[in-house]
BAFIZA-982453 format. One record per residue (C-alpha): residue number from 0; residue in one letter; y, x, z. Coordinates in Angstrom, 3 decimals, m for minus. Example, Ala and Ser with C-alpha at 12.3 -4.5 7.8 and 13.67 -1.06 7.14 Angstrom:
% residues 2
<atom pos="0" code="a" v="m4.500" u="12.300" w="7.800"/>
<atom pos="1" code="s" v="m1.060" u="13.670" w="7.140"/>
% end
This chain:
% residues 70
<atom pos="0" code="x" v="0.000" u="0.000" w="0.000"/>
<atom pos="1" code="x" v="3.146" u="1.718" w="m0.965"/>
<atom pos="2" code="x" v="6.272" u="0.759" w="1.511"/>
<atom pos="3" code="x" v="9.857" u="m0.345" w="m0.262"/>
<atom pos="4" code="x" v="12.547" u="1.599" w="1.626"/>
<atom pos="5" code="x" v="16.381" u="0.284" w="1.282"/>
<atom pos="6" code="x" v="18.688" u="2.580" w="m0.525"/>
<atom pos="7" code="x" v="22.189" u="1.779" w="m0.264"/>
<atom pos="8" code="x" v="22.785" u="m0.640" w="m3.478"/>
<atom pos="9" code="x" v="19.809" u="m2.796" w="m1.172"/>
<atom pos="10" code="x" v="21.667" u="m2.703" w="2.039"/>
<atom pos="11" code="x" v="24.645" u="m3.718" w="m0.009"/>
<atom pos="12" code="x" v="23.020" u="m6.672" w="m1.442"/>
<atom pos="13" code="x" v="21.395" u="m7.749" w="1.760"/>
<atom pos="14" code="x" v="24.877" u="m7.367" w="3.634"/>
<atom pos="15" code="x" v="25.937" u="m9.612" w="1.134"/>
<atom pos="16" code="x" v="23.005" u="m12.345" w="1.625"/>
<atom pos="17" code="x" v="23.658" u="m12.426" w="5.644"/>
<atom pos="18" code="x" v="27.377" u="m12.915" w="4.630"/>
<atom pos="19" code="x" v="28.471" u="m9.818" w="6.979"/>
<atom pos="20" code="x" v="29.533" u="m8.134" w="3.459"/>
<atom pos="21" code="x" v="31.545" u="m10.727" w="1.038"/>
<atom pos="22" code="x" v="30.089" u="m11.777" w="m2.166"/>
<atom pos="23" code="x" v="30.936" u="m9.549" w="m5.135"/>
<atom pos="24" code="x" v="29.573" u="m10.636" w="m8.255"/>
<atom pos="25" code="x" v="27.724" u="m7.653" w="m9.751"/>
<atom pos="26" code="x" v="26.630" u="m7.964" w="m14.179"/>
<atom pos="27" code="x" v="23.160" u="m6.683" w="m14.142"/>
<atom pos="28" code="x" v="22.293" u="m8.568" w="m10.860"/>
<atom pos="29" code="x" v="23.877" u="m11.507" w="m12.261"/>
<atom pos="30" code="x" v="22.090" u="m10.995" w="m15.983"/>
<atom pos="31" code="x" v="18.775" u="m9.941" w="m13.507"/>
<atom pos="32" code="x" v="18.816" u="m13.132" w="m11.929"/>
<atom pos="33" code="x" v="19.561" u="m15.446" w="m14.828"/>
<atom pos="34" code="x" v="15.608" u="m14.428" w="m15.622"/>
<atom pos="35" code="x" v="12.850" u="m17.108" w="m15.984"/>
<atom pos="36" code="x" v="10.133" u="m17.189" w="m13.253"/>
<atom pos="37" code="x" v="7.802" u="m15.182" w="m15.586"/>
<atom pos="38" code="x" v="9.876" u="m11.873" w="m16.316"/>
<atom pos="39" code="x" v="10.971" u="m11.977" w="m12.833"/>
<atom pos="40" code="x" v="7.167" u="m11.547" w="m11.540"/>
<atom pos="41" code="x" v="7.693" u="m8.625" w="m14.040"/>
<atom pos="42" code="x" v="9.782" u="m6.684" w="m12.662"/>
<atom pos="43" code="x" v="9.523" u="m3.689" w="m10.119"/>
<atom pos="44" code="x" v="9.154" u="m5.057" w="m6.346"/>
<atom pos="45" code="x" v="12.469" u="m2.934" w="m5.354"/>
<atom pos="46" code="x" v="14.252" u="m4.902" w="m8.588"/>
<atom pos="47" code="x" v="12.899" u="m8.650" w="m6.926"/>
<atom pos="48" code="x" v="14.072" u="m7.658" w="m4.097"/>
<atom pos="49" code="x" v="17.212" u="m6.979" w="m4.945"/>
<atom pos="50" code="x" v="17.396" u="m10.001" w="m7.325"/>
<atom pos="51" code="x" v="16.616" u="m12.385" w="m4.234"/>
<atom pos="52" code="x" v="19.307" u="m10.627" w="m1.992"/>
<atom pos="53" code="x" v="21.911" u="m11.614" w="m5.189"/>
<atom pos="54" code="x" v="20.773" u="m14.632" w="m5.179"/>
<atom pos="55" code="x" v="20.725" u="m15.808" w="m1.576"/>
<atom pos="56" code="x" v="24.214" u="m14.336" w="m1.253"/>
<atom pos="57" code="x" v="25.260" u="m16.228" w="m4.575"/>
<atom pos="58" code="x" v="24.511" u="m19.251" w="m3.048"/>
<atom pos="59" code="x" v="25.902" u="m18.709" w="0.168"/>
<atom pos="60" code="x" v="29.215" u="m17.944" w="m1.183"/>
<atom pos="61" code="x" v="28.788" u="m21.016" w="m3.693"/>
<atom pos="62" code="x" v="28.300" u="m23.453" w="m0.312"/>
<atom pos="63" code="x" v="30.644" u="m21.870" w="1.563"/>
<atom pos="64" code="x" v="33.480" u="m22.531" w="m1.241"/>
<atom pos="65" code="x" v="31.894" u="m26.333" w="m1.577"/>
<atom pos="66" code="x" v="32.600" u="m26.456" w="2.747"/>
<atom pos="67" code="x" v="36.067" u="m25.440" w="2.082"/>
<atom pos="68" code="x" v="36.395" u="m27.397" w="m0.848"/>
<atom pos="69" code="x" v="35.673" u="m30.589" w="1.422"/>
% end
């Protein structure tokens, strides 16, 4: 079993996910994540990773703009 260690561009995008970093929209994370299910599966483990830290922290900011919004 090989073990996934977080460089800094991960602890960046994972900062962003908790919401202790603000979002910053980033192109290839944004192209990355824009993927269908199938090439995402195809991708490197440290790449899905990194996708689903984009993508929670996407969303986050997303609601929190709808909560201010309201």
């Amino acid at each position: 079993m090989n073990t996934l260690v977080e460089d800094e561009e991960l602890k960046h995008l994972r900062a962003m996910a908790e919401g202790s970093k603000p979002f910053v929209t980033i192109g290839l994370w944004e192209k990355l994540s824009a993927l269908e299910w199938a090439e995402l599966k195809k991708l490197p483990a440290r790449e899905r990773l990194a996708v689903g830290y984009y993508t929670v922290a996407k969303r986050r900011a997303d609601s929190l703009k709808e909560d201010v919004a309201a």
